[in-house]
C-alpha positions, 0 to 999 in steps of 0.5 A, spaced: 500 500 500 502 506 498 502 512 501 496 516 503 495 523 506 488 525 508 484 530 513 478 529 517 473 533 516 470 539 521 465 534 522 470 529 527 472 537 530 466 535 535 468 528 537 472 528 544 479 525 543 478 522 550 473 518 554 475 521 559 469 518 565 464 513 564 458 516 565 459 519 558 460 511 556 454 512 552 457 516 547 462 512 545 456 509 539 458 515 537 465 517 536 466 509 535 461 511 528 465 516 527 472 515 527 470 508 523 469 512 517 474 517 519 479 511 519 478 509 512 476 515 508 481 519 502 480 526 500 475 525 496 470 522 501 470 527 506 462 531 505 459 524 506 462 523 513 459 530 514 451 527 513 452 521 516 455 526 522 448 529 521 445 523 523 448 520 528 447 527 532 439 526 530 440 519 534 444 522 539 437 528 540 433 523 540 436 518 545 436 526 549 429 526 549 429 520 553 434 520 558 432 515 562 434 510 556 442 513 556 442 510 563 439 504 561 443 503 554 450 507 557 453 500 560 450 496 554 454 500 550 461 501 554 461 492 553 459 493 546 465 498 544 470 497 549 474 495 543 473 502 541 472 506 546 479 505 549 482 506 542 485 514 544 488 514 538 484 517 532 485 523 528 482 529 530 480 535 526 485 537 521 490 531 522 495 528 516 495 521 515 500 518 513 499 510 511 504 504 510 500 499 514 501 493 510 507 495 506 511 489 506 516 494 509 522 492 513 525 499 515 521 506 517 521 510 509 526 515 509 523 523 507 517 522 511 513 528 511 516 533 516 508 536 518 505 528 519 501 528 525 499 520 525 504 515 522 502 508 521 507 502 520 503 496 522 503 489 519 510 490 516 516 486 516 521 492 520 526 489 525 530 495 527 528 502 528 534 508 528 535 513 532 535 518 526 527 515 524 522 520 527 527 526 529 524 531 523 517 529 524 516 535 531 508 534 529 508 526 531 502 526 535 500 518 534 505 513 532 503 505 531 508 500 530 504 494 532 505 487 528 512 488 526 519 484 528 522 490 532 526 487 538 529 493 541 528 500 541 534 505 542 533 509 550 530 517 548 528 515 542 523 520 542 526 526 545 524 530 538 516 528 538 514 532 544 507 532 542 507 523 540 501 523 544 499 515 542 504 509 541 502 502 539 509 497 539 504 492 541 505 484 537 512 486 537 519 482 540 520 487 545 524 484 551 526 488 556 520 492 559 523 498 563 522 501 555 527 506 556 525 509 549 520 512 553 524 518 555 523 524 554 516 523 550 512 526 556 506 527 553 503 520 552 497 518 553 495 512 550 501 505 551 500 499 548 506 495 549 503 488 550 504 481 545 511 481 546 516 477 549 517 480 556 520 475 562 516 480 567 512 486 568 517 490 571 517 497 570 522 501 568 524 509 571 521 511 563 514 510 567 514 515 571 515 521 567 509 519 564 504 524 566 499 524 562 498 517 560 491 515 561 491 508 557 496 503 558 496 495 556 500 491 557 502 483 556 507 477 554 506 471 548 512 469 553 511 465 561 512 471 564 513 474 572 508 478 575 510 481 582 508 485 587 511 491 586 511 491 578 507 497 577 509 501 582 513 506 578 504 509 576 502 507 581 501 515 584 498 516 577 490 516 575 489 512 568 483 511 565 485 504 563 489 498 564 489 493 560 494 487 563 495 480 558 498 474 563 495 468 560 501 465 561 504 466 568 509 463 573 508 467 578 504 472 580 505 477 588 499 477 591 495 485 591 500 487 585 493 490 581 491 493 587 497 498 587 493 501 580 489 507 581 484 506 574 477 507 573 477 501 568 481 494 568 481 489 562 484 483 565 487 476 560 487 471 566 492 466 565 490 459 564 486 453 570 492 450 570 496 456 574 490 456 580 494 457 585 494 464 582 488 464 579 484 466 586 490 472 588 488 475 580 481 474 581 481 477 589 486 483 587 482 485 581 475 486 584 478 491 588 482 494 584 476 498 579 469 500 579 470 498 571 472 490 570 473 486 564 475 478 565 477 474 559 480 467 558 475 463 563 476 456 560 475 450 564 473 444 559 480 442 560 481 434 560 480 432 554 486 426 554 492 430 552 488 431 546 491 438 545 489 439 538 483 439 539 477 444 542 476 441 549 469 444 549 467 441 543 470 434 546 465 435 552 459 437 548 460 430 545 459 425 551 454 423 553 456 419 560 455 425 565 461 421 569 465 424 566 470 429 568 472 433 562 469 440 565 472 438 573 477 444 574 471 449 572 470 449 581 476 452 581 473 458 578 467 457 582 471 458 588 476 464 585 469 468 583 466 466 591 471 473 593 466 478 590 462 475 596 466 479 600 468 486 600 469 488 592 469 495 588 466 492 582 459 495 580 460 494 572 463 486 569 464 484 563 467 476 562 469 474 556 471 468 551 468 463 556 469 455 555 464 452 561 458 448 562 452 450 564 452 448 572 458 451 572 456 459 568 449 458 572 453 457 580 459 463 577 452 468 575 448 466 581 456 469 586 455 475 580 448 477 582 449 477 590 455 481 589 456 489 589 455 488 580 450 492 578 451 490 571 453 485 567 456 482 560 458 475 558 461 475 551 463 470 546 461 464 551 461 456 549 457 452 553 459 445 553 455 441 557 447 442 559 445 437 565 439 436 569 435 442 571 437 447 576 432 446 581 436 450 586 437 456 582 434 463 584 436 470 584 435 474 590 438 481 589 435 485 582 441 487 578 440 494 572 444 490 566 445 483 564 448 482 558 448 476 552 453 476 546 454 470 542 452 464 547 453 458 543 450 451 546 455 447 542 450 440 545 446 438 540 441 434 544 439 437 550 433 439 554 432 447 552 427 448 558 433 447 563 435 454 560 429 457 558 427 457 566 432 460 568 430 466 564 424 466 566 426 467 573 430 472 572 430 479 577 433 484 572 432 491 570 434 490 563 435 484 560 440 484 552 441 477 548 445 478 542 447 473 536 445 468 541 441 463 536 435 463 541 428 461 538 424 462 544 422 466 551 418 463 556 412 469 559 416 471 565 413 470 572 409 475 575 413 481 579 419 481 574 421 488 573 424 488 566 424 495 563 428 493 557 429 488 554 434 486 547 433 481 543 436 483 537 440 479 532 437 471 534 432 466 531 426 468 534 418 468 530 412 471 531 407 465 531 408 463 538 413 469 541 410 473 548 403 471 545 398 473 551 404 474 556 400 479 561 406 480 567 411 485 563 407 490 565 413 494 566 417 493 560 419 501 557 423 499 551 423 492 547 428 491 541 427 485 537 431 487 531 434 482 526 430 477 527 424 472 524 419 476 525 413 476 519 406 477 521 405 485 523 399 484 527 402 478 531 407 483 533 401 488 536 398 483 539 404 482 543 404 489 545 397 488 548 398 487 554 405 491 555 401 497 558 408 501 560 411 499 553 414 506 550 420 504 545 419 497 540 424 496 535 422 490 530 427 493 524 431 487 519 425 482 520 420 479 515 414 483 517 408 483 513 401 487 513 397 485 508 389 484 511 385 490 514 385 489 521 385 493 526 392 492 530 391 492 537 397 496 540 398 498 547 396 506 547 403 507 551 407 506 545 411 513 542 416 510 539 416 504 533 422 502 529 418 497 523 424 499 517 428 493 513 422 489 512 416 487 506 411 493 509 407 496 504 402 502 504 397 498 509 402 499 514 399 505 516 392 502 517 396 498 522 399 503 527 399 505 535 396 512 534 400 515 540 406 514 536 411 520 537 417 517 533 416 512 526 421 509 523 418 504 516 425 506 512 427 500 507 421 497 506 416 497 500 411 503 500 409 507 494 404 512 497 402 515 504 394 513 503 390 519 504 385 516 508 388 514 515 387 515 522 390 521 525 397 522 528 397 528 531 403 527 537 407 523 531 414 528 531 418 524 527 417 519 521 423 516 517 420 513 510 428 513 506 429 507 501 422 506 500 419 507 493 414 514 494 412 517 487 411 524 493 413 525 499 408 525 505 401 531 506 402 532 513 394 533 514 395 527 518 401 529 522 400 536 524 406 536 529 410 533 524 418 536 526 423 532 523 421 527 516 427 523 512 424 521 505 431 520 502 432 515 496 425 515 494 422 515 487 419 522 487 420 527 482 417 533 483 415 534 491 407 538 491 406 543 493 401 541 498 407 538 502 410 544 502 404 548 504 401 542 509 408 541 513 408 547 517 412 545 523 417 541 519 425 543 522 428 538 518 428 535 512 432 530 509 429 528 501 436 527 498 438 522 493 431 523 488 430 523 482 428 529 482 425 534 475 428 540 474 421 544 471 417 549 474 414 545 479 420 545 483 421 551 483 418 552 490 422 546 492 429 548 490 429 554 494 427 551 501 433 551 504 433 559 502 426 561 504 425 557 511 428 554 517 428 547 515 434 544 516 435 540 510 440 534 510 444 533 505 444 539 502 446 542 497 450 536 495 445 529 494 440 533 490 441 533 483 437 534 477 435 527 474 431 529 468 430 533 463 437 530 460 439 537 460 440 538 467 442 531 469 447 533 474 446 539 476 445 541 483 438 544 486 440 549 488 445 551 481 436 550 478 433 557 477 428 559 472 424 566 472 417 568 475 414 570 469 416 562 465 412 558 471 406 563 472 401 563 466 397 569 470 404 573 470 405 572 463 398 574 461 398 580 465 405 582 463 403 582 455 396 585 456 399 591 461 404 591 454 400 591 450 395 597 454 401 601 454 403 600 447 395 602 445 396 608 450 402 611 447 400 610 440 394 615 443 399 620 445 402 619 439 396 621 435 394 627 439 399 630 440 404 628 435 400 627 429 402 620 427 396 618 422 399 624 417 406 621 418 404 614 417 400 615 410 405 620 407 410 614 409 405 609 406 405 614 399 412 614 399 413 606 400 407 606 394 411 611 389 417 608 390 414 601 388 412 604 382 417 607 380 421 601 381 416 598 376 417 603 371 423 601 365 426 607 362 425 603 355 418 605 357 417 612 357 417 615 350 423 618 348 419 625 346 419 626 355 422 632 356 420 634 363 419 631 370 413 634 370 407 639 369 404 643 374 397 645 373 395 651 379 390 656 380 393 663 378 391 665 385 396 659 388 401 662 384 406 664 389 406 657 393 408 654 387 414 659 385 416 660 392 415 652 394 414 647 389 418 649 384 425 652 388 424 645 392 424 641 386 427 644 381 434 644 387 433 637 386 434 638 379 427 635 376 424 639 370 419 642 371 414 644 365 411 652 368 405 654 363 409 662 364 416 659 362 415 653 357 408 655 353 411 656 346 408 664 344 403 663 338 400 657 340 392 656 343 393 655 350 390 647 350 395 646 345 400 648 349 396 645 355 396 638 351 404 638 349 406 639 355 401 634 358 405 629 353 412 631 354 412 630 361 411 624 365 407 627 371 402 631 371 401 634 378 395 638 379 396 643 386 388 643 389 385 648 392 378 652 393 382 657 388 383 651 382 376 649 383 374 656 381 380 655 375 376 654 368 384 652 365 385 648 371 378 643 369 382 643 362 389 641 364 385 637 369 381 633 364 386 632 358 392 629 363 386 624 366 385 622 359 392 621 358 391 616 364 386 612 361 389 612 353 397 610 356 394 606 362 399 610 367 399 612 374 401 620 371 397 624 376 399 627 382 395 631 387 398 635 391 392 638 396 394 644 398 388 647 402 382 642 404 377 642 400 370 640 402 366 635 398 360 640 396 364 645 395 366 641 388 361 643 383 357 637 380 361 638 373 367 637 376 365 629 377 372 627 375 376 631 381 372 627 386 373 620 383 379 622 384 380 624 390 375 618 392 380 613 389 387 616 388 392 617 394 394 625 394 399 629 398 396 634 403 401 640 404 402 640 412 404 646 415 407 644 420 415 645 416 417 639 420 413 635 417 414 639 410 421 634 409 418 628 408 413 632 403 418 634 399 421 626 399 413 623 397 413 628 391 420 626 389 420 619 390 412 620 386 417 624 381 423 620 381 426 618 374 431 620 369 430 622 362 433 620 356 431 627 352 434 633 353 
């Protein structure tokens, strides 16, 4: 394995470094959790040990909410993390690790990172370590080295690691146990030193200047000598644990543990074979620690010499009750008989255990009139299963009894002989682990069983506590990871556990497919049902003072509508299942916490987010969510209310459409105006009410109408012209256009209409200039009607008025109707009325009714645009001269 680097992050800065008094053992769940995913994450893994830190503090809230459940689980998980709890080297906040566990390595590499925080050598072949090794690493606060083949280590080895603060040298071939390597690194606080080849446990001087040393442990793969006076050099000092391996033992000097001043003591004790020692051991560590852990008790010894073999399994195989094989178990029973006297011990954990049946009922029976206030066995084989134990009987209640992994390794035995014992037993809160157990007798009446944990056994709904009137006290029942596969068994099981709060059947096989009603006991508020077969009719099917619900990782497609109320329900966990919407709240009213997450949904209604109004956290992450207006509302949640929503922003992504697969919820934006019809159809109604009050305005006060029809006289002229080829025109045109006016109009044309048009260098045809002397008038009208190719007529009351005008007027309409063309323009100068026109001037009204005409404005801003209708009406070049 190559090197790996990494940081924990800010998520971990919250986990206590030391566990530093066993009230707060209960704890240890969480940091165990936590560091187990801390301890195999890369960089790239770091924002999902953030949300599952999330969770874990939910848990821990909830456990807040019922505070007589942290009593009543703190010692139960003190035995089950014990392993981890007193493991003080985990990283922290921020640390760097480097890795080369497992590396095949048989020396330290060389270039180390000067700024490591934790160093892991483990599991390499390394047998020597030099004095110049870890002198650049001044930042060195956890060292491990166990599982290599160091023998010896050079005194003052850590004299430039001033912060080390763990160090494991544990299954190593380390022999002289006075560890002069240690001085100089007074800021230890953890020691593993056991597994090796010590002669003794003799400690050395370097031990003393351990100040700050919380965790020691200590031990030998060699026989080893255990003295009176061997852990005197901390004697003075108050650990935090002390775990001390002597399963192989010559000697042993009697109160040498009680020189210890350690709340937690872990204890290998050495074979039955070394009785002699056995009961001094045993008498020393009940009154040495309030917290005791005894492991190797073995007395399944005489097997015929045959010591290839499990002597437990030999035993479990004969049938001839005379047999001796499990004769040196009283010997124990005589060692266990000290806590009878005087003893500190209140909590007791036995682990690996090899014993009969009579022998583990007689050790139970010394525990339970003993000051034990709780206890564990763990990892036990019993070999034999004799008669019943008819004089067996508990005087004293204990808090906590604890199971884990009993094995009954007789095949053929008569189960009631065990069974009855539990029937009669006084405890306060009973747990059986990965026992393998199919059956519990209905205790006798007067039991005070508050909790009971049978998780991870065999046990079935069909005939488990069914009627069972006597556990009347009993608050919190777990029965995960089991056989468990009728829902409605499991109510009827509650029926008569009247102080019933906390039911966790989870990991099962449960079922609810007939509508029935389910007759739960009215004390339950909490129920754990997840990781079974449920489907929707689970919810026909519930306690209805439920406060928390947990039906994650089953098989439900929708929250029915129609259901009881649950209005005391605060937390409902429906994650992993197949949900097309999340949950209306209308049934939960005080609903506060909701996890939906990996669920099926696409685009959460509106009615949830209206009907949730006492949501505080939200978990929806990991659902194939549509990006589209319907979720607008959604995406910004997080942004717009209170509610805590887990996971976010990074595990809610866009699934669809394919164009935004990916894309973070919170990256999604569309505008009002694309979701909302009604805004659009205000927008474009208000835009169009303006645009009609503008074009009032521009009409009133700007005269828009005359400026669009001259603009649209302009457009038609141009079009026209456009159409007209030169080769078209005669070649005899000689003038642009005729002018045909009253003498009355006389100064306009000369003073305007000329001027301007002739700058624009158009010939115009005037009668004063062009009429040729000694011609009659209409045949000069005529020549110059057809010698020019517009013939414009200047209207007015005066042309009206005009004989010659009617003339000119009449001759160029003529001209029209022969040649078919457009050659008239009427230039209205003055407005003329229509009655004003006499009825011979029938012509001069078609006209106007028919043909488009220049009006002269008044205006001179508006006269440019005029001038360019007139010229674009006009506009052509002459061939003629």
């Amino acid at each position: 394995m190559g090197e790996s680097v990494w940081r924990c992050t800010r998520a971990e800065r919250r986990i206590p470094v030391l566990i530093l008094y066993a009230m707060f053992l209960h704890r240890c769940y969480v940091v165990a959790e936590t560091m187990s995913i801390c301890r195999v994450s890369s960089l790239s893994k770091v924002d999902s040990i953030k949300e599952k830190f999330i969770s874990v503090q939910l848990r821990e809230r909830n456990t807040r909410k019922y505070p007589t459940m942290v009593n009543i689980f703190s010692f139960f998980l003190w035995i089950i993390m014990f392993p981890s709890c007193h493991s003080l080297c985990f990283p922290v906040a921020n640390d760097i690790v480097i890795n080369y566990s497992s590396s095949s390595l048989s020396t330290v590499p060389k270039n180390l990172p000067n700024l490591s925080q934790i160093l892991d050598l483990s599991q390499n072949n390394i047998t020597e370590i030099h004095l110049q090794d870890f002198v650049p690493l001044h930042q060195l606060k956890y060292l491990n080295l166990s599982s290599n083949k160091i023998s010896n280590l050079a005194p003052a080895l850590f004299k430039s690691n001033q912060k080390l603060e763990c160090l494991d040298l544990s299954k190593n071939q380390l022999s002289n146990i006075e560890c002069h390597f240690l001085y100089n690194a007074t800021s230890l606080k953890y020691l593993d030193i056991s597994e090796n080849n010590f002669l003794s446990l003799t400690l050395g001087k370097a031990f003393s200047f351990l100040q700050d040393l919380e965790y020691l442990s200590l031990g030998s793969r060699k026989t080893i000598k255990f003295q009176k006076d061997d852990l005197k050099e901390i004697s003075g000092k108050q650990l935090e644990e002390v775990s001390i391996k002597i399963k192989l033992l010559s000697e042993y000097g009697h109160s040498a543990l009680t020189i210890l001043r350690t709340a937690k003591l872990h204890v290998v004790l050495p074979s039955i074979k070394n009785f002699n020692f056995l009961k001094d051991i045993l008498d020393d560590a009940f009154n040495t620690s309030y917290i005791l852990t005894l492991s190797n008790i073995e007395c399944c010894q005489n097997c015929n010499q045959l010591l290839s073999v499990d002597c437990c399994e030999v035993c479990s195989k004969r049938r001839n009750i005379i047999n001796q094989c499990c004769s040196d178990c009283s010997r124990y029973i005589e060692s266990f008989k000290v806590l009878g006297n005087f003893s500190r011990v209140q909590n007791l954990s036995l682990q690996h255990l090899k014993v009969d049946w009579e022998t583990s009922t007689q050790i139970l029976k010394i525990i339970w009139d003993s000051s034990v206030e709780n206890l564990s066995i763990s990892n036990m084989k019993i070999c034999q299963v004799r008669q019943p134990l008819s004089w067996f009987h508990f005087q004293k209640e204990l808090r906590t009894f604890t199971l884990r992994q009993i094995e009954f390794l007789p095949f053929y035995f008569n189960q009631a002989n065990i069974y009855d014992v539990f029937e009669d037993l006084k405890v306060e809160n009973l747990a059986i682990y990965e026992s393998g157990m199919i059956f519990l007798t209905c205790p006798k009446e007067g039991n005070t069983y508050k909790l009971i944990d049978i998780s991870d056994n065999s046990f079935t709904s069909d005939f488990f506590l069914q009627n069972c009137n006597t556990l009347k006290s009993l608050e919190t029942f777990i029965l995960k990871q089991n056989r468990f596969g009728q829902l409605f068994k499991v109510s009827n099981m509650t029926t008569y556990m009247t102080s019933l709060k906390h039911l966790d059947v989870s990991q099962n096989q449960l079922i609810f497919d007939e509508i029935r009603v389910c007759p739960w006991t009215n004390s339950l508020i909490k129920l754990n049902l997840s990781s079974n077969r449920l489907t929707d009719s689970v919810f026909t099917c519930l306690p209805s003072n439920l406060e928390i619900l947990d039906l994650q990782k089953n098989s439900i497609y929708t929250v029915p509508k129609v259901l009881k109320d649950l209005n005391n329900l605060k937390e409902l966990y429906l994650g992993a299942n197949k949900l097309a919407n999340p949950p209306d709240c209308s049934k939960f009213r005080n609903l506060e916490i909701l996890f939906v997450e990996a669920n099926s949904f696409h685009e959460p209604s509106s009615i949830f987010l209206q009907s949730c109004q006492r949501l505080t956290v939200l978990n929806a992450a990991s659902n194939p969510f549509t990006c589209t207006c319907n979720l607008r509302d959604f995406s910004t949640m997080n942004k717009n209310t209170q509610i805590e929503m887990i996971g976010w922003p990074k595990s809610y992504r866009c699934a669809y459409p394919d164009i935004l697969k990916g894309t973070l919820l919170k990256d999604f934006h569309l505008s009002e105006v694309t979701c909302s019809t009604t805004l659009l159809l205000v927008i474009v109604l208000g835009t169009m009410f303006v645009f009609v009050i503008l074009i009032g305005l521009m009409c009133h006060f700007l005269d828009l109408p005359w400026y669009l029809r001259m603009i649209w006289q302009w457009t038609q002229m141009k079009q026209r012209t456009m159409k007209t080829d030169s080769y078209q025109l005669s070649e005899n045109l000689v003038y642009h256009a005729f002018v045909s006016y009253s003498q009355h109009d006389y100064n306009w044309v000369k003073e305007q209409l000329l001027s301007n048009l002739e700058e624009r260098n158009l010939r115009i045809c005037h009668h004063e200039r062009d009429f040729i002397p000694g011609k009659g008038i209409i045949e000069n009208i005529i020549n110059c009607i057809e010698k020019s190719y517009k013939s414009i007529f200047v209207l007015s009351p005066n042309f009206i008025q005009s004989e010659w005008c009617h003339y000119e007027l009449y001759f160029a309409q003529h001209q029209v109707l022969s040649e078919q063309t457009e050659n008239l323009i009427l230039i209205v100068l003055e407005p003329i009325p229509q009655y004003l026109i006499p009825s011979k001037y029938y012509k001069l009204k078609s006209l106007m009714a028919k043909k488009t005409y220049l009006e002269w404005p008044n205006d001179k801003n508006k006269q440019r645009l005029f001038w360019a209708n007139l010229q674009a009406a006009i506009g052509i070049s002459l061939t003629a001269p």
